[in-house]
KOLTI-344045 format. One record per residue (C-alpha): residue in three letters; x, y, z. Coordinates in steps of 0.02 Angstrom, whole numbers. Example, Ala and Ser with C-alpha at 12.3 -4.5 7.8 and 13.67 -1.06 7.14 Angstrom:
<nodes>
ALA 615 -225 390 $
SER 684 -53 357 $
</nodes>
This chain:
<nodes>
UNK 0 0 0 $
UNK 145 119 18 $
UNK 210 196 -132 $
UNK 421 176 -158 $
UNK 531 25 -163 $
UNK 635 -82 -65 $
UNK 697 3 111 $
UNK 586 158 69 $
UNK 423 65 39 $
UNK 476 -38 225 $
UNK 507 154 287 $
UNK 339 220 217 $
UNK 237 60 278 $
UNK 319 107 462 $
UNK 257 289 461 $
UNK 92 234 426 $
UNK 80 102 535 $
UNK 155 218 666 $
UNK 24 347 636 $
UNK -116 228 629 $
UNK -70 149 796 $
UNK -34 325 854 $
UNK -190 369 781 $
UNK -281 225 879 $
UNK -200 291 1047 $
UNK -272 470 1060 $
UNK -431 412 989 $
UNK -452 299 1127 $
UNK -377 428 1241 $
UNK -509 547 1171 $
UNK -665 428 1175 $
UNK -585 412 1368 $
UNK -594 594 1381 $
UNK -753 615 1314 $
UNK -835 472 1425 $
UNK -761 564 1595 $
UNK -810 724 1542 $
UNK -996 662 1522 $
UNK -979 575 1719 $
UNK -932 712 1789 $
UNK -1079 833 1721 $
UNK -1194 698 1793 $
UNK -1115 689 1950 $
UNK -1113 859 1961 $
UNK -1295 886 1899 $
UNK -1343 751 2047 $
UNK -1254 838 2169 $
UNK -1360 986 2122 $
UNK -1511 894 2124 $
UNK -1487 833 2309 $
UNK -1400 990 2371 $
UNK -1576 1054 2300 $
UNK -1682 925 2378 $
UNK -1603 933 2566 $
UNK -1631 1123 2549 $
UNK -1812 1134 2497 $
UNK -1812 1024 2643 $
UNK -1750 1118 2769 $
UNK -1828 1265 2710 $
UNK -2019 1196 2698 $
UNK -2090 1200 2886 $
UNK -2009 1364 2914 $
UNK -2089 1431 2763 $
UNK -2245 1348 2821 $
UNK -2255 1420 2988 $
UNK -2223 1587 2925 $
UNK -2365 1586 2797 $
UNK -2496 1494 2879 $
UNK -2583 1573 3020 $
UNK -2711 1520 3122 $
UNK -2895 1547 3066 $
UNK -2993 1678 3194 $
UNK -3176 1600 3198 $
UNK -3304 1710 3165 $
UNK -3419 1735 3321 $
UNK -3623 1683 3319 $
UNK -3709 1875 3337 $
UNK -3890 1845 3371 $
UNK -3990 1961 3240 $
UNK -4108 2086 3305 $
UNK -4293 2078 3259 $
UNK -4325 2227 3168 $
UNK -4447 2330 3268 $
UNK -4637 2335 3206 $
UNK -4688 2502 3201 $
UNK -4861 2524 3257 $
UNK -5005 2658 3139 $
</nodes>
């Protein structure tokens, strides 16, 4: 597949098997890369996600207490009879 002949051709067919197995390293190294990179945003994101949680936890009864209040119950009046007015 290389072009040349004798020691040159050997010399060619080298370089390109040298760059094709170099070639095979960082594209591993980069599908490595790419695979951690992607772990750690999850990780991350989950972190988020139960640093969230735990906080809207905390923060719920509190919030609670502080908007609910306690309902004042409206008292029975008796109504007056209106008075008759006599003619």
């Amino acid at each position: 597949m290389a072009p040349g002949q004798g020691p040159v051709k050997i010399a060619a067919a080298l370089a390109i098997a040298a760059a094709g197995l170099g070639g095979g390293f960082a594209y591993k190294k980069f599908r490595t890369y790419l695979s951690e990179k992607k772990e750690r945003k999850e990780r991350e994101k989950s972190r988020r996600r139960q640093a969230h949680a735990e906080q809207k936890a905390k923060s719920a009864p509190r919030k609670r207490s502080a908007q609910k209040r306690p309902r004042t119950r409206k008292t029975a009046k008796s109504k007056q009879k209106p008075a008759e007015s006599e003619s």
